[in-house]
C-alpha positions in Angstrom: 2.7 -1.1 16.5 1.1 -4.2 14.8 2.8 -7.2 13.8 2.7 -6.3 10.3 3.8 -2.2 10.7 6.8 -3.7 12.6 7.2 -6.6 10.0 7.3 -3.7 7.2 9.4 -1.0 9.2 12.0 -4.2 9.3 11.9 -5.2 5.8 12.5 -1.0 4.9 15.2 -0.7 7.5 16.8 -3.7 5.5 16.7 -2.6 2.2 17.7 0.8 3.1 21.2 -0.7 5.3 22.0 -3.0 1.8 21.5 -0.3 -0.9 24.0 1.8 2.0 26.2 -0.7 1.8 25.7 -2.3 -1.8 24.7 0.5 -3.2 24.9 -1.1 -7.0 24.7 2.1 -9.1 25.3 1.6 -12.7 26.5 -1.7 -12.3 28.5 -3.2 -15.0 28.6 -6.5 -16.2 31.6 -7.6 -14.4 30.5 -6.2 -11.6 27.4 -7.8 -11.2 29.2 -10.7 -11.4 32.0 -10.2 -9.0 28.7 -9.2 -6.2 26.9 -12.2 -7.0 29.9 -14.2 -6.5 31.0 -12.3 -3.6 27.3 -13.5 -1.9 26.9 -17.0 -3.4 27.3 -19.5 -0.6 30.1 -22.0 -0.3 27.8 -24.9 -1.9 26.2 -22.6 -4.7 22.5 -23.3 -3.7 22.0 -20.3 -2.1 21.9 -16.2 -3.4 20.8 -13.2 -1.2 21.2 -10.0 -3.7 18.9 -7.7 -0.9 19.1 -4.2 -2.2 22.0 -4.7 -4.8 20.6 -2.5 -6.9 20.2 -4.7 -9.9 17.6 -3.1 -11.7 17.0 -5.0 -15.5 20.6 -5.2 -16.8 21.8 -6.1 -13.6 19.2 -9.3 -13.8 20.1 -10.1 -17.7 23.8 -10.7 -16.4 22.5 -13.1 -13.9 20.7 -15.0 -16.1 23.6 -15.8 -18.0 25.9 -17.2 -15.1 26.3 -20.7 -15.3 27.8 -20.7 -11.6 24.4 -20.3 -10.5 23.7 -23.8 -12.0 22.6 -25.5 -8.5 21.0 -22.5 -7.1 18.2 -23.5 -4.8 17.2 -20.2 -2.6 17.4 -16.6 -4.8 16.9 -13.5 -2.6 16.3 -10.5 -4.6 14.3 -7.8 -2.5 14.4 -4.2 -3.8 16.2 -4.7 -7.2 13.7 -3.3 -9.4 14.3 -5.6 -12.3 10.7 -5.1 -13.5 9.3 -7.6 -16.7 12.2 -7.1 -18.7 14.5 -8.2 -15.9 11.9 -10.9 -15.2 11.8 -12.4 -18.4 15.4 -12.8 -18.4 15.8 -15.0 -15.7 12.8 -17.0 -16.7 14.6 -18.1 -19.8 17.5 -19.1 -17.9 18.3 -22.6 -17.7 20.3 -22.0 -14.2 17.1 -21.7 -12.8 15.9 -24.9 -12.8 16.8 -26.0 -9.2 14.7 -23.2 -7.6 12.4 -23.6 -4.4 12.6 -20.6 -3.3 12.6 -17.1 -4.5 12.7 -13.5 -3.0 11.2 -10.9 -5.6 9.7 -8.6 -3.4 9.5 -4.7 -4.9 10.5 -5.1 -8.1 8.0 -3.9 -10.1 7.4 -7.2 -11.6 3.5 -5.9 -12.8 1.3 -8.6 -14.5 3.3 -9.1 -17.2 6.5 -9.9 -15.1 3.8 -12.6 -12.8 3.4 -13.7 -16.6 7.0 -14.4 -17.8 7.6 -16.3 -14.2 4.6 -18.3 -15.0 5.7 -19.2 -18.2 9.1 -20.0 -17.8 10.0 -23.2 -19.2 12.9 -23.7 -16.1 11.2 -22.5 -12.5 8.9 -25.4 -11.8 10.3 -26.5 -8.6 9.4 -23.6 -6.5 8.2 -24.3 -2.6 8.5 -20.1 -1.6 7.2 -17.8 -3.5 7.4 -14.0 -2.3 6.0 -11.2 -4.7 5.3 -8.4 -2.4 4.4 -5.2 -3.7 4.9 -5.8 -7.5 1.7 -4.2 -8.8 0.2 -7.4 -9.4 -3.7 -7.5 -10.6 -6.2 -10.0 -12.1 -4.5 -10.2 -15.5 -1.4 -11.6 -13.9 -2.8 -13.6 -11.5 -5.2 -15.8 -14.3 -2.1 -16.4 -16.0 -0.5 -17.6 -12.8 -4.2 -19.3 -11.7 -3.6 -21.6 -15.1 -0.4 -22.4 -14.8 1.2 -25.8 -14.6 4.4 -25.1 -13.1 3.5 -24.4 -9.3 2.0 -28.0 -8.1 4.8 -27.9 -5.5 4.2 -24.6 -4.3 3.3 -24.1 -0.4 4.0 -20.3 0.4 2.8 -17.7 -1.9 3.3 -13.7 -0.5 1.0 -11.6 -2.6 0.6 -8.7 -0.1 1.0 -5.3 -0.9 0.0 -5.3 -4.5 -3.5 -4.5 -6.5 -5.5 -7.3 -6.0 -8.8 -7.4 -6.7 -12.0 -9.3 -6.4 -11.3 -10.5 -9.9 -7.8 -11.5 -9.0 -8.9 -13.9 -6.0 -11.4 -15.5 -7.9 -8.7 -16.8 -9.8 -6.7 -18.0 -7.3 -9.8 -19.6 -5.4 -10.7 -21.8 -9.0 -7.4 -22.5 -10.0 -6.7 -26.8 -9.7 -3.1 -26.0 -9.8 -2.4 -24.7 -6.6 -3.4 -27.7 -4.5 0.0 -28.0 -2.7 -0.3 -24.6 -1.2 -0.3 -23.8 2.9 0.5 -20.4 3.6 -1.3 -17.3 1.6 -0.4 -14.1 1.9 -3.2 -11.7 0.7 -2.6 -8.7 3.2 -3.2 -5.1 1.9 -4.5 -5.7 -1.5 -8.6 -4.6 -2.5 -10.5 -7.9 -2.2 -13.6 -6.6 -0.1 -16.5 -8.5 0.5 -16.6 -10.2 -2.8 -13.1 -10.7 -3.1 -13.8 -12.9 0.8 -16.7 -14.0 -0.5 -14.9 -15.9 -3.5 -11.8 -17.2 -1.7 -14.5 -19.4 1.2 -15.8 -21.1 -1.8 -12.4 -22.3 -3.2 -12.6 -26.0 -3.8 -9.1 -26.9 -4.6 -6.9 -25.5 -1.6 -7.7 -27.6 1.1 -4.1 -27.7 2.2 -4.1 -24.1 3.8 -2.9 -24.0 7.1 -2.6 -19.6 7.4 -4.7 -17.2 5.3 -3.7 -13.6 5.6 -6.4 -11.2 4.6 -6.1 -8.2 6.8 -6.5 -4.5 5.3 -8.7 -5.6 2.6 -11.5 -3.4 3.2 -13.7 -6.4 4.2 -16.5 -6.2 6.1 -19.0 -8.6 7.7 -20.6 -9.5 4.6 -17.6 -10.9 3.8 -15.5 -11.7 6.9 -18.8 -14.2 8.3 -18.2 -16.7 5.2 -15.0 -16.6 5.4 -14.9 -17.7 9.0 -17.7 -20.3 8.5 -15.9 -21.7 5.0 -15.8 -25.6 5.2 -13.1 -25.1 2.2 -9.7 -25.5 4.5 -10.2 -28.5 6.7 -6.4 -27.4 8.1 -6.7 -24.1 9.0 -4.9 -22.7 11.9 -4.3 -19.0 11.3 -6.8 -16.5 9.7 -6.0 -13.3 9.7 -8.9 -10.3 8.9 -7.0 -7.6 11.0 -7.4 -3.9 9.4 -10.4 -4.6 8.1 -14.1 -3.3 9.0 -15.8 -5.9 11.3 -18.6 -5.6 13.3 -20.6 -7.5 15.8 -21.6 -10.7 13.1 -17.8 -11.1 12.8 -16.8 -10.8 16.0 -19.2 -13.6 17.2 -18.5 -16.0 14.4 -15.2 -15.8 15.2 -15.8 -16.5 19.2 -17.9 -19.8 17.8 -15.4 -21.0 14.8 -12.8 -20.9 18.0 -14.5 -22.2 20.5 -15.4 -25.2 18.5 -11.7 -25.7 17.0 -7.7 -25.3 17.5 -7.9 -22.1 15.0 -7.0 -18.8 15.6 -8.6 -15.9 14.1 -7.2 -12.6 14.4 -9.5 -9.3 13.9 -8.2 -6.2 15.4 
């Protein structure tokens, strides 16, 4: 089993223990807010709500606790408190200290990626993890544009619905320029999707690109691998995908020249 099959079975295995033992069923207001209490930490700058079963009322109530005032770290995985949910803590001023923040699976969908982006409070965020959300290119043009992430320097985008379109954005964008890790695994760049990210201009900063099960094939692995775009990169993943001899040998050569590793199995 691959590093990211055994990085997925985990996260599963996770959720599944904390919705056994949090299993947050119709929570009420009160309740919400005797759980979130229950899991702040001692200084108040740090929140891990892992399968608490949240859903959108569950995230309304949070967004109106003022204990959560000096909140720093938000861990939300599994909640499923979709753009509604989203929205809500967006307009929260008790957001305002966040770097880093757990959304992954829950349903967020473009318009959620678009109440995050335009939320007058989160603009300190370093983390950013938005796996499987059912993100596309209308979400992620809104997030391209937006001023609020010129601190960011992880951003987790696998698992969603990525396309071609989508990267494009992300590859023009000018407010991303802080950014080291990307995270694009299992989405539906292909070839022009690869094509579009080696010409990026603006995210010289990446140390690890993560591009595997993209359906990308030589025609767009071999630019990738040759981009002159990330001076600083270490790690390039294009695992999963469909790459032939050109690949393989491009890679040998970008290696053998530099302290990079590219995987492709």
């Amino acid at each position: 089993m691959n590093f990211y099959k055994k990085n997925m079975v985990c996260w599963v295995l996770i959720i599944v223990a904390w919705t056994i033992i949090y299993p947050g069923v119709s929570l009420g207001e009160n309740n919400v807010e005797s759980l979130v209490l229950s899991r702040l930490s001692e200084d108040g700058k740090s929140l891990d709500l892992s399968g608490a079963g949240l859903g959108t009322s569950g995230a309304k109530v949070l967004a109106k606790m003022k204990a959560l005032e000096n909140l720093e770290t938000l861990i939300m995985p599994g909640n499923k408190i979709k753009y509604a949910g989203m929205k809500a803590l967006a307009k929260s001023p008790y957001f305002k200290k966040l770097k880093i923040l757990d959304l992954w699976g829950n349903l967020l969908g473009d318009l959620g990626l678009k109440a995050l982006s335009e939320s007058p409070y989160i603009k300190d965020l370093v983390v950013l993890k938005l796996w499987k959300n059912e993100i596309g290119e209308a979400g992620l043009e809104l997030f391209s544009r937006s001023d609020h992430f010129k601190k960011l320097k992880v951003l987790m985008l696998n698992g969603n619905l990525i396309s071609p379109e989508g990267v494009g954005y992300l590859a023009e964008s000018s407010q991303l320029e802080s950014l080291e890790i990307l995270n694009l695994f299992s989405n539906e760049l292909g070839d022009e999707g690869a094509k579009a990210l080696a010409k990026a201009h603006s995210l010289k900063k990446l140390k690890e690109i993560y591009l595997g099960q993209n359906q990308i094939s030589d025609a767009g692995a071999v630019p990738m691998i040759e981009s002159k775009s990330f001076p600083e990169l270490v790690i390039l993943d294009l695992s999963q995908n469909h790459l032939g001899e050109p690949s393989l040998i491009s890679a040998f050569e970008r290696t053998r020249k530099g302290n990079m590793q590219i995987l492709t199995r």
